[in-house]
C-alpha positions in Angstrom: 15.6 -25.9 -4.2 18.7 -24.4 -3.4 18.1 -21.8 -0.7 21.3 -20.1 1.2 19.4 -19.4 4.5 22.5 -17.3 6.2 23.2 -15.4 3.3 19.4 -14.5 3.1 19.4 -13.9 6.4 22.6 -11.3 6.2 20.3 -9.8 3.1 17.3 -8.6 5.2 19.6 -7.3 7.8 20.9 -5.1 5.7 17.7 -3.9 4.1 16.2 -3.2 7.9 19.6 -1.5 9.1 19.4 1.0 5.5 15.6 1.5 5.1 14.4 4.1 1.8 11.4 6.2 1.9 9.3 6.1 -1.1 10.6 7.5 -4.1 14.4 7.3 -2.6 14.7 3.8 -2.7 17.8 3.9 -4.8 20.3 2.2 -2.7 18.3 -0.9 -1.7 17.2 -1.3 -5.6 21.0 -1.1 -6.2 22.1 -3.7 -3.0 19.1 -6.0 -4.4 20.7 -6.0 -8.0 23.8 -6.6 -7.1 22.8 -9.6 -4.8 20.7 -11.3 -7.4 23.8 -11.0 -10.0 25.9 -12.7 -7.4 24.1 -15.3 -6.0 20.9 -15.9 -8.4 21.8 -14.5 -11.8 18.8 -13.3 -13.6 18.6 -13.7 -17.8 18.2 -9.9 -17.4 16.9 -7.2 -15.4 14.2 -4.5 -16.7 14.3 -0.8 -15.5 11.1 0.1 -14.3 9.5 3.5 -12.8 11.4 4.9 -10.2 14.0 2.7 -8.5 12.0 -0.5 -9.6 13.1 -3.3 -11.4 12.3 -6.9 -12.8 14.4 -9.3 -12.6 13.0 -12.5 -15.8 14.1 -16.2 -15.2 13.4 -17.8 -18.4 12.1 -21.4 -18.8 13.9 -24.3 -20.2 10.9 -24.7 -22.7 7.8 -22.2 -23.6 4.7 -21.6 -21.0 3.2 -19.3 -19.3 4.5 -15.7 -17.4 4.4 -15.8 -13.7 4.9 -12.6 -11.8 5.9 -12.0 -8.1 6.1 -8.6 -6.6 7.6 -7.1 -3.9 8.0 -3.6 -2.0 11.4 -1.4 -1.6 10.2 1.2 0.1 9.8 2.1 4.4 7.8 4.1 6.4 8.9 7.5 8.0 8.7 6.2 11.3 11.4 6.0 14.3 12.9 3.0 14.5 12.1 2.0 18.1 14.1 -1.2 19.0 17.6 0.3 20.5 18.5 -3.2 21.1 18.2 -4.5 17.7 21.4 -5.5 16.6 20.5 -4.5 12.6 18.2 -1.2 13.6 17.4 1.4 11.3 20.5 3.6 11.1 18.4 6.5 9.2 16.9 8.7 11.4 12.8 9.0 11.3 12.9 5.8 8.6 12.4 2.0 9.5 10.8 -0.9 7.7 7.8 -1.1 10.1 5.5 -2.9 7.0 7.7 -5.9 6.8 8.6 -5.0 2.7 12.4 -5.7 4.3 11.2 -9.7 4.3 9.3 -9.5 1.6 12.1 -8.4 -0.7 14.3 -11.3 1.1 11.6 -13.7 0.0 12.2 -12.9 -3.3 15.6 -13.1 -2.7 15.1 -16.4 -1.8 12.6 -17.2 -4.4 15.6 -16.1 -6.8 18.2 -18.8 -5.4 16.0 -21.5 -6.4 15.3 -20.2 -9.7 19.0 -20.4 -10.4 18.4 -23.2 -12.6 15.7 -22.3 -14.3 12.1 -23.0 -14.3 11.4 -26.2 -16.5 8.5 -24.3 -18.2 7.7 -20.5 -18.9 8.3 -17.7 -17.1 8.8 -16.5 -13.6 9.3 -12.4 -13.0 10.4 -11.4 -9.7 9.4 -7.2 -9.7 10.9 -5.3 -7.0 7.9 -2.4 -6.8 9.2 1.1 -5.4 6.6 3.7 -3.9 3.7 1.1 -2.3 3.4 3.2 0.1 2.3 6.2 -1.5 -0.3 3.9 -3.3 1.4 5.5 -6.9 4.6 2.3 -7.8 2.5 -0.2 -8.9 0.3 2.1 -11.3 3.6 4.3 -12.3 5.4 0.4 -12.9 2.0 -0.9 -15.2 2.4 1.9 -17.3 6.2 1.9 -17.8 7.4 0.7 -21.5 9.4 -2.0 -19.6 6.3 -3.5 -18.2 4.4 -4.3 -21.7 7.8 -6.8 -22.2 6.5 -9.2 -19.0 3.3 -9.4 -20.4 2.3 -11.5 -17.3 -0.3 -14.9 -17.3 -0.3 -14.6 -13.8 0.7 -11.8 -10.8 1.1 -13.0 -6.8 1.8 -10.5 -3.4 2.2 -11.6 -0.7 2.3 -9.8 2.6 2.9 -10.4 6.4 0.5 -10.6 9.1 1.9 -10.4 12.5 -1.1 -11.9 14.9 -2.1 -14.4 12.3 -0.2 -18.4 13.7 3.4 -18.3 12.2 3.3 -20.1 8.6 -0.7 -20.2 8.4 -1.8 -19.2 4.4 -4.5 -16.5 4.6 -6.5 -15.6 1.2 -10.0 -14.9 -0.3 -11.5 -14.9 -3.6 -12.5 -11.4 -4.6 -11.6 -8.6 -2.3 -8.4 -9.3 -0.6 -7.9 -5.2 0.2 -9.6 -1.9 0.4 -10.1 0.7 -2.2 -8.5 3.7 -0.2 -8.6 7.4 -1.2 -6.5 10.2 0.7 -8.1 13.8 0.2 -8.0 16.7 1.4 -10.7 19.2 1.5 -9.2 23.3 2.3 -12.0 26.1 2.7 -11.1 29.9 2.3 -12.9 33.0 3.3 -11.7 36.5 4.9 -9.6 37.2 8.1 -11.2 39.1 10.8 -10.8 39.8 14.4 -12.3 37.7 16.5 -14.3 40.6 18.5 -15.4 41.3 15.1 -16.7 37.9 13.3 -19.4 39.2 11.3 -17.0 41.1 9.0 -14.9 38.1 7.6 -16.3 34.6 6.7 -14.2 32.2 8.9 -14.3 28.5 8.0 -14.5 27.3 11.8 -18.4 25.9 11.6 -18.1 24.7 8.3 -15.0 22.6 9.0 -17.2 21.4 11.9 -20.1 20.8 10.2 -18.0 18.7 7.5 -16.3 16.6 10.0 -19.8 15.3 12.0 -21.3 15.1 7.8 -18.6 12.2 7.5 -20.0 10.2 10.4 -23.3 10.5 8.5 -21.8 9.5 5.1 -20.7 6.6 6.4 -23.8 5.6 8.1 -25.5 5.4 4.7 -22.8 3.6 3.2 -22.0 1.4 5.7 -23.9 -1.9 5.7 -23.6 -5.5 7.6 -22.2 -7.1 4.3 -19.4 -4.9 3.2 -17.7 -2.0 5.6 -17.9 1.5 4.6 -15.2 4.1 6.5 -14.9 8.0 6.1 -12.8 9.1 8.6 -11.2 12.3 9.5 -7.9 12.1 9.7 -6.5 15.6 10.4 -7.4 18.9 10.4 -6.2 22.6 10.6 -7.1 26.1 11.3 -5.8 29.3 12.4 -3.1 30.2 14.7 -3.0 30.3 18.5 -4.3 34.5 19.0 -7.0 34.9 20.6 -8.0 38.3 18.5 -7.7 36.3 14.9 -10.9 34.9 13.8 -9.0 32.9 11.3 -9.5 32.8 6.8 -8.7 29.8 5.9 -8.9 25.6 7.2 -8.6 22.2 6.0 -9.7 18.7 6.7 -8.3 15.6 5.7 -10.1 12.2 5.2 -9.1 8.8 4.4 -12.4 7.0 2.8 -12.3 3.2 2.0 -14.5 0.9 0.9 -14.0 -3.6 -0.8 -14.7 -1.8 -3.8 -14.4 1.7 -5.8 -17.9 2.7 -6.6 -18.6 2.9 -2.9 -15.5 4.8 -2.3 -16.1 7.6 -5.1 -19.7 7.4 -4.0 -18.9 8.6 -0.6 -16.5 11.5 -2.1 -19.0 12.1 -4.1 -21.2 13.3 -1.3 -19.0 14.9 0.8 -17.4 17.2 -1.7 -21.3 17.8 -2.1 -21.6 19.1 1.0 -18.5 20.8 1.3 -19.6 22.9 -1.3 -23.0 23.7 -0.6 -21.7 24.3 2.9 -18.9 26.7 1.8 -21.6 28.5 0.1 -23.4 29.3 3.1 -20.6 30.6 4.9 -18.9 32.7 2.1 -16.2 30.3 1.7 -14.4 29.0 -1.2 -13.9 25.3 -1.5 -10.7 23.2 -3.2 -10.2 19.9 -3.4 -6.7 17.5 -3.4 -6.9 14.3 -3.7 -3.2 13.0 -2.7 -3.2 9.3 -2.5 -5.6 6.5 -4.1 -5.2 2.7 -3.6 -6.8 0.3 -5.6 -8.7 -2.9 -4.0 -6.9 -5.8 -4.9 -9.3 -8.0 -6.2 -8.1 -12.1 -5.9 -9.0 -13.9 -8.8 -11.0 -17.7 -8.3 -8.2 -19.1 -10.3 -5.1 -17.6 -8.7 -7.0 -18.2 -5.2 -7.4 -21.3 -6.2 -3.7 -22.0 -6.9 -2.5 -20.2 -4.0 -4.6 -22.9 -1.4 -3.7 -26.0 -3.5 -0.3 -24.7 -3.3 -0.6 -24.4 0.8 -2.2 -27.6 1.3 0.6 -29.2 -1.3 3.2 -27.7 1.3 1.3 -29.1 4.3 0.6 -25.3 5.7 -2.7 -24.2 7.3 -4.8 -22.4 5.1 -7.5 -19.5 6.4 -10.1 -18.9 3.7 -10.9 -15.4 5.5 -14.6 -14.1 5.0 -13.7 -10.4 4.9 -11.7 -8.4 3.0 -8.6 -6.4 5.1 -9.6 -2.9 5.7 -6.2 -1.6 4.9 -5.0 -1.0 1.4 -2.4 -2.2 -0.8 -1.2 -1.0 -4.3 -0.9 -4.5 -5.8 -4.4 -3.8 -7.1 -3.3 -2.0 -9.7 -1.9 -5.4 -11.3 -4.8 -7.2 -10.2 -7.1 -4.9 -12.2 -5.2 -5.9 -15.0 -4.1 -9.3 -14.7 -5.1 -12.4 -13.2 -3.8 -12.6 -9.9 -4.4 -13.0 -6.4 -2.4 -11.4 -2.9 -2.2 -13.5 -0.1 -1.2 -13.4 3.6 2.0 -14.9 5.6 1.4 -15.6 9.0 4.4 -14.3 10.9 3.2 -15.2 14.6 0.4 -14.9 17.0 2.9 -13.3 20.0 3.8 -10.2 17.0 3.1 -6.7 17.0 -0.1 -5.4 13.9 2.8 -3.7 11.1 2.0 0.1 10.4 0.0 0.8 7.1 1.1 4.9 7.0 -0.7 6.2 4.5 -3.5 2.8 3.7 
């Protein structure tokens, strides 16, 4: 395994110092292209949605299709550390996920490809948009995709607060099933010394807020989490003579699975609505992002701790799925394949999850 640790090293300084929101991520897909020609030469690269690509390593002789995935794309948050030497020189953007050392993984994983694999496949895809929860579903469904045709997908991610090098997986749910909404009720202005003659949204947006607490209640149970949690809301302006028209609440609701997810939706668009009734109010409703629980496979879990016991590394066989969620389940829905975590140090900050 030939592995150029400086020049990997130089790589993910780079990516951390020119960070790309999601659905802008042309430049590092670009930088990332141009380093795997140079240093790990691909037998060719596949276009994929957005600013993703694949980059296929072809066997010596016929097997089976392994693919690894990685994230471009940062977070639109401040990049905090003055002192660091490679900080974020975009204003409002930094990798604050870790996809900066996920892509120089790959990187890595790439140099020792150089020479081929002695049987099958290997696919390293470069995923754009993970954040929004929309790349890995708008990448399954590109044209490009159906020519990997994978045997098996891996993820990996980072866990700051897990012991540096420790393996951490679990058959089944690895991730949540997250769904972003928003829920926006309408009525009629009125002045505020006047309430009677408009239909303001005020108790109903109350009303909707405390219903989630109850939602969650029901769904909630000792074996598997249940969350529906307000996450912002809106109304008015700041006059005290406007009794305002319109407001909106959103919530994130997540779930180890889907039907519990869309079960909880299910009842609190049913209550929005009845409760909109009541008030006069008309009720809309936005879903804006929706990510998939990854779901490990027994096999792929299977290879993933014989691989960390073959490398001598500690292996936590977690008995809870993560609450936050992660777009790779999107392949994992379709493919056999398992995510898996990277401890990166018990003295490390939690990494943001804007938008899981």
């Amino acid at each position: 395994m030939r592995i150029d640790l400086a020049r990997l090293v130089g790589l993910r300084h780079w990516l951390h110092a020119h960070p790309e929101i999601s659905r802008h991520e042309t430049a590092t897909a670009d930088h990332l292209r141009r380093f795997l020609q140079e240093h790990a030469r691909p037998d060719r690269i596949l276009g994929l949605a957005g600013a993703g690509f694949a980059a296929v390593y072809d066997g010596v002789a016929p097997g089976r299709t392994v693919m690894i995935r990685c994230e471009l794309d940062a977070l639109p948050i401040q990049e905090a550390n003055d002192d660091l030497p490679h900080r974020s020189l975009s204003d409002g953007i930094s990798h604050k996920c870790g996809h900066d050392g996920h892509m120089t993984i790959l990187a890595g994983l790439a140099q020792t490809l150089a020479e081929r694999p002695a049987t099958g496949r290997v696919v390293l895809m470069f995923q754009p948009d993970e954040e929004t929860g929309s790349g890995a579903r708008e990448c399954c469904s590109h044209e490009s995709f159906a020519r990997i045709r994978p045997d098996h997908v891996f993820a990996l991610h980072n866990l700051p607060g897990f012991p540096e090098g420790q393996v951490i997986c679990r058959a089944g749910a690895f991730s949540s099933q997250v769904k972003y909404a928003a829920i926006r009720l309408t009525g009629r202005e009125a002045h505020s010394a006047q309430p009677e003659t408009g239909a303001s949204p005020s108790f109903a947006l109350a009303e909707l807020m405390l219903k989630a607490r109850d939602i969650q209640a029901y769904h909630n149970r000792p074996d598997s989490y249940a969350l529906c949690v307000p996450v912002f809301s809106q109304m008015g302006v700041q006059a005290s003579g406007i009794c305002p028209a319109r407001g909106e609440v959103h919530v994130t609701l997540r779930a180890p699975d889907g039907p519990t997810v869309e079960a909880m939706w299910a009842d609190l668009t049913a209550f929005a609505r009845t409760t909109a009734g009541q008030y006069g109010l008309d009720a809309v409703f936005e879903t804006r992002e929706e990510f998939a629980a990854t779901a490990n496979g027994r096999d792929s879990f299977e290879m993933i701790r014989q691989a960390a016991a073959g490398l001598g590394l500690e292996f936590n066989h977690m008995e809870r799925p993560f609450r936050w969620g992660e777009d790779f389940g999107e392949f994992t829905s379709r493919h056999e394949g398992a995510m898996f975590g990277l401890g990166a140090g018990l003295g490390q900050a939690r990494p943001a999850q804007s938008g899981l």
